[in-house]
C-alpha positions in Angstrom: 80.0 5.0 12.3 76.3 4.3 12.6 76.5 4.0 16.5 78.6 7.4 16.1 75.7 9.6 14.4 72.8 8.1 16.6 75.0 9.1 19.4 75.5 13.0 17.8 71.5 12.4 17.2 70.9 11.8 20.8 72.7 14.7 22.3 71.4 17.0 20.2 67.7 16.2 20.7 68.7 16.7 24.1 70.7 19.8 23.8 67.2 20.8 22.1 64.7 19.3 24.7 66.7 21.2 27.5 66.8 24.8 25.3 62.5 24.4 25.4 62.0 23.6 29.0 60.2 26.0 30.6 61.5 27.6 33.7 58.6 27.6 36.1 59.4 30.6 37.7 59.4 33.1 34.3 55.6 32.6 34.1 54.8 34.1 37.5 51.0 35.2 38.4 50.2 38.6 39.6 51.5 40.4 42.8 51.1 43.1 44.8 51.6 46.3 43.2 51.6 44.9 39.5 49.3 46.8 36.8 47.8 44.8 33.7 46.2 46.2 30.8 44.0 44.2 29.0 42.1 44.9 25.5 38.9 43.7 24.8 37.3 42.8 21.6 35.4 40.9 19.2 37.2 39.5 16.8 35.8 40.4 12.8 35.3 36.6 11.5 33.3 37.7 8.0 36.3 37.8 5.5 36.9 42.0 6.1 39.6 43.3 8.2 40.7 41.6 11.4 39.4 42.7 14.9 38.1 45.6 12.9 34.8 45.6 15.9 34.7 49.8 17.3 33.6 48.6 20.7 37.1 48.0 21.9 37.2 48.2 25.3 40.4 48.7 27.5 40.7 47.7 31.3 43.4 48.8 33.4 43.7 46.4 36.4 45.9 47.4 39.8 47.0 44.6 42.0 47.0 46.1 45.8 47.7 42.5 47.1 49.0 39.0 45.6 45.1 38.4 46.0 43.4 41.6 45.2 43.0 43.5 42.8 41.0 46.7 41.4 39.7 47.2 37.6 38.6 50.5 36.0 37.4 49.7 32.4 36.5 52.4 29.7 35.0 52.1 26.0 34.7 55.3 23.6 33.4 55.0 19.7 32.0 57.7 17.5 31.2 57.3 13.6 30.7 59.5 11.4 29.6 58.3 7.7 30.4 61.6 6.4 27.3 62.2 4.4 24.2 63.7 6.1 21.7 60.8 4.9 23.7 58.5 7.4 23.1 59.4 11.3 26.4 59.5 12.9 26.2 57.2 16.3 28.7 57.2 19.6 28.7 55.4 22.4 30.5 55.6 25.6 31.1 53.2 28.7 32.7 52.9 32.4 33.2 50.5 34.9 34.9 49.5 38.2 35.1 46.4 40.2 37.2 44.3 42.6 38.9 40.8 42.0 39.6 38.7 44.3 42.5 35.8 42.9 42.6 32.3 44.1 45.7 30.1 44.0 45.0 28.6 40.7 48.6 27.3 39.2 51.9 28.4 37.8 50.5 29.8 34.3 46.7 29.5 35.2 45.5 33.0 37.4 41.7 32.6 38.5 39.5 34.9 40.2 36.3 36.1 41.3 35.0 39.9 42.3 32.1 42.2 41.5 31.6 45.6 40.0 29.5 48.2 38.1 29.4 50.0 34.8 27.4 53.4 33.3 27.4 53.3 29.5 25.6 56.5 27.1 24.9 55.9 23.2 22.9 57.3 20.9 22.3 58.7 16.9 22.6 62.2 15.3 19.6 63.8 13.0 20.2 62.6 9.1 18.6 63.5 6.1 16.3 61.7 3.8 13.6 61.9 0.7 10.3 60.2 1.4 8.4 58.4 -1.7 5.1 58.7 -2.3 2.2 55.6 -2.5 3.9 54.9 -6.1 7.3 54.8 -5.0 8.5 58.2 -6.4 10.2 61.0 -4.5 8.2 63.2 -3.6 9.5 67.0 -5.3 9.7 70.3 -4.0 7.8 73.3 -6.1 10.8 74.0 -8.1 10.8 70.1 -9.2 13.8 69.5 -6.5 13.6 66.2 -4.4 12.3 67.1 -0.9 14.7 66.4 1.6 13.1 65.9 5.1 15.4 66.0 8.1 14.7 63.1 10.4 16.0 63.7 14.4 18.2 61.3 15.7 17.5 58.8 18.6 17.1 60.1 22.3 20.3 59.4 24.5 20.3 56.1 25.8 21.6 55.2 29.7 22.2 52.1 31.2 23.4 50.9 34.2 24.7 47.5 35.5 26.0 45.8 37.9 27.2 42.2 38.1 29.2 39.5 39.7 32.1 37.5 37.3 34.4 34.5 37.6 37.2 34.6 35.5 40.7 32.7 34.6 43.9 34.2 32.6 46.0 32.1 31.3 49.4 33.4 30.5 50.8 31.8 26.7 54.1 34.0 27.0 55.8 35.9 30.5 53.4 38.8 31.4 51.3 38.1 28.6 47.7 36.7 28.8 44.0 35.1 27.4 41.3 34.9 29.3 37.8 34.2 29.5 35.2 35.4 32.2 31.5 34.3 32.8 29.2 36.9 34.9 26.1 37.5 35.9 23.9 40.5 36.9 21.4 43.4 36.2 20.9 45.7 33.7 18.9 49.2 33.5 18.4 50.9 30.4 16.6 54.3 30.2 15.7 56.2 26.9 12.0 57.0 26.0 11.4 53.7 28.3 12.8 52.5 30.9 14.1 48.5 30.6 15.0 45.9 33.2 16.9 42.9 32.7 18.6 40.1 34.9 20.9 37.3 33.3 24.4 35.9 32.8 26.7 34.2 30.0 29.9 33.9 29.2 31.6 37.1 27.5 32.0 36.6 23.9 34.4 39.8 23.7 38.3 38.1 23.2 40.7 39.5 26.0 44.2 40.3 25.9 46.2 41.8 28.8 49.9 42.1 29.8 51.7 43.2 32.8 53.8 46.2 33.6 
């Protein structure tokens, strides 16, 4: 009886082990005339809502070959405290670039390419009461506090381009995680114009799936 059940024990551990084996052909990389889209953003780790960041950004990525592809990337926020003691700020973002895909392996797509990106942000006017050198608020004539309007920041433009390396790794079929490292130049211009040349590894999270 005992040599009966290890027997039924044996089968169906390999009934089981046979049900999880994956089929190497369901998690197939990239090819010519796929599109992926593929969120970016930064996960909110401080106890409040999850992935609650407003700098999403979403990338739309067309495959013309097995081994190239072409990105456009765009990233739209706007807030608005509603109260006019708080300046309301937007910001705005494009970009563009090429990848070029390696072999890599079956679930592992890697890839190198280049692009460019134009971003605009900026703040609205607010309101506020100044205090004077004893801390009080300074009143109007009819013994109202003085509200002084305060104008918001100057548009700010930058400009970038870079070059990135990048893998996707694909946890489900047309589903993906990746990670990409880059490095390039930046140009911001507001009441100064700022320079800047570096690289790291993006710390935005990125999620895609394929069409």
């Amino acid at each position: 009886m005992k040599n009966f059940l290890l027997f039924i024990a044996l089968v169906s551990f390999s009934f089981a082990s046979a049900q999880i084996t994956t089929n190497a052909g369901t998690f197939n990389k990239p090819s010519e005339g796929e599109t992926a889209f593929e969120f970016q953003f930064m996960p909110n780790l401080d106890g409040n809502a999850m992935f609650a960041d407003s700098n999403m950004t979403v990338m739309m990525r067309r495959f013309s070959s097995d081994t190239k592809a072409v990105r456009w990337s765009a990233m739209l926020n706007y807030k608005n405290a509603g109260n006019d003691a708080t300046a309301n700020t937007y910001g705005l973002g494009l970009g563009y670039g090429i990848e070029n895909h390696f072999s890599g392996a079956e679930r592992l797509s890697t890839y190198w390419g280049y692009g460019g990106s134009l971003s605009l942000s900026g703040s609205g006017d607010y309101e506020t009461s100044l205090e004077d050198e004893d801390g009080f608020p300074i009143l109007n004539d009819d013994g109202t506090v003085a509200i002084f309007e305060i104008d918001g920041d100057d548009p700010k433009i930058g400009l970038g381009a870079n070059v990135f390396l990048g893998a996707d790794y694909y946890i489900m079929p047309k589903v993906y995680v990746g990670v990409e490292m880059m490095y390039g130049v930046t140009i911001n211009a507001q009441d100064d114009t700022s320079f800047g040349l570096g690289g790291g590894v993006s710390g935005m999270m990125r999620v895609g799936f394929r069409l």
